[in-house]
N, C-alpha and C positions, 0 to 999 in steps of 0.2 A: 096863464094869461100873458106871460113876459115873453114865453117862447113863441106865442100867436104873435104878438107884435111883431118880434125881431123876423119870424119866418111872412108874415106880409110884408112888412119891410123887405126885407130881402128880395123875396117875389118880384116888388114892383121897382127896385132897383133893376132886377135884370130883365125886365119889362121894357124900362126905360133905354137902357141899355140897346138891348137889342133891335129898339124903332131908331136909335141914334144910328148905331151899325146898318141898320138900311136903306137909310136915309143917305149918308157918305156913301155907301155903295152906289145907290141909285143915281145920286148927284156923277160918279164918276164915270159909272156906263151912260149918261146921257150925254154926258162932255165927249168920250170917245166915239162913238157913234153919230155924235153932232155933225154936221158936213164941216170941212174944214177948210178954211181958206187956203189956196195955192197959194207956195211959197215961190221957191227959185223956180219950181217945174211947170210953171207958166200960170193962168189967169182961168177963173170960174171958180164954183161955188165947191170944188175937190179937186184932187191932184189926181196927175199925170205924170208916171214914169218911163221913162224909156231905158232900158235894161241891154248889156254892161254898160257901166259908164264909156263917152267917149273918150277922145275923139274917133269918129266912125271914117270908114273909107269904102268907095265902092265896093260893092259884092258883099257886103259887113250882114249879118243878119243882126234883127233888135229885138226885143219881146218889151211890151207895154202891158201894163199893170196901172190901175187906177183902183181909187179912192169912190167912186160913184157905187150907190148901190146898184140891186138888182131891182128894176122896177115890175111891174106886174104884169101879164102877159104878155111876156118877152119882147116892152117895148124900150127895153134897152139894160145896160150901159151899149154904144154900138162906139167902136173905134176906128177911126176914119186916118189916114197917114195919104199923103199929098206931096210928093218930093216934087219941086219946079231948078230949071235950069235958065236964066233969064227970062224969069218970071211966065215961062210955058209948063204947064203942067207936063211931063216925065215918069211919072208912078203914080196910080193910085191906087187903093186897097182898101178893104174896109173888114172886121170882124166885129163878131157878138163879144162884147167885154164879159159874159156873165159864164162859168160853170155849165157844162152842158148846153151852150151856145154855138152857133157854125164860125167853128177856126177859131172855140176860143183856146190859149194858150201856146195857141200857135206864132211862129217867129213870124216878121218882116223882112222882107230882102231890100235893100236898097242896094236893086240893081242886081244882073241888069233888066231891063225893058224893052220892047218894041222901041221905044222912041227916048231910052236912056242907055247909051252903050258904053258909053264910058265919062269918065268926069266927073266935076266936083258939082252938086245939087245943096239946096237949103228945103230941108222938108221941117213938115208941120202936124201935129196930132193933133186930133180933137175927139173928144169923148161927149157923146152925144144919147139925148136918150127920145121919143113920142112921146109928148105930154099935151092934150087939149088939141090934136089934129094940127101941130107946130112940132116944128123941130129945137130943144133945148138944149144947147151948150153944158154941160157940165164944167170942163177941163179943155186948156189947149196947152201946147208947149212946142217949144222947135227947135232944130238942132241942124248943124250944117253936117254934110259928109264932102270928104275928102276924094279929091281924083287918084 
């Protein structure tokens, strides 16, 4: 009879246990998974990196890398990069941010361009996705390049 107790005890000790343990797990995969507010790497509801660290100079290639998921029929992450030269557009470019997207993982050139041949530009990322027949901001961030 003593050993029935101690082994239901037991039992429901590691019963308890075990919904605590997935409980903390759970609480932790929804924290990282959660969208996360952009820090230094600009504004929206995840981040945007732009890859090496600068400072960038003409001719430089970047690889960008965000934080946005993959949404549902390949209606985004989409990455847009926009370099201006007093405030004329100079480059533009756009990729699928997702895995098996068109130019995903593919670099950026700044520079050069039809109408950017040399010199110093301030470009801009934005990570964007189709949501409800509007276009949704994820992430932007910006970065100067050097002449």
């Amino acid at each position: 009879m003593r050993i029935r107790r101690i082994t239901s005890h037991s039992l429901q000790a590691i019963a308890e246990a075990g919904l605590i343990a997935m409980l903390v797990v759970g609480l932790m995969a929804g924290t990282a998974f959660a969208g996360k507010p952009a820090a230094s790497s600009g504004s929206g509801a995840y981040t945007v990196t732009v890859s090496p660290a600068g400072p960038y100079t003409f001719g430089d290639s970047v690889y960008v890398t965000t934080t946005a998921p993959i949404y549902p029929n390949n209606t985004g992450p989409w990455i847009w990069m926009k370099c201006y030269q007093n405030g004329v557009v100079v480059g533009s470019w756009d990729h699928a941010g997702f895995p098996a997207g068109w130019y995903y993982g593919w670099a950026f050139n700044l520079g050069p361009t039809q109408s950017w041949t040399d010199g110093a530009a301030d470009c801009k990322v934005t990570v964007v996705h189709q949501g409800h027949n509007k276009t949704v901001t994820d992430a932007t961030t910006s970065f100067h390049v050097g002449g």
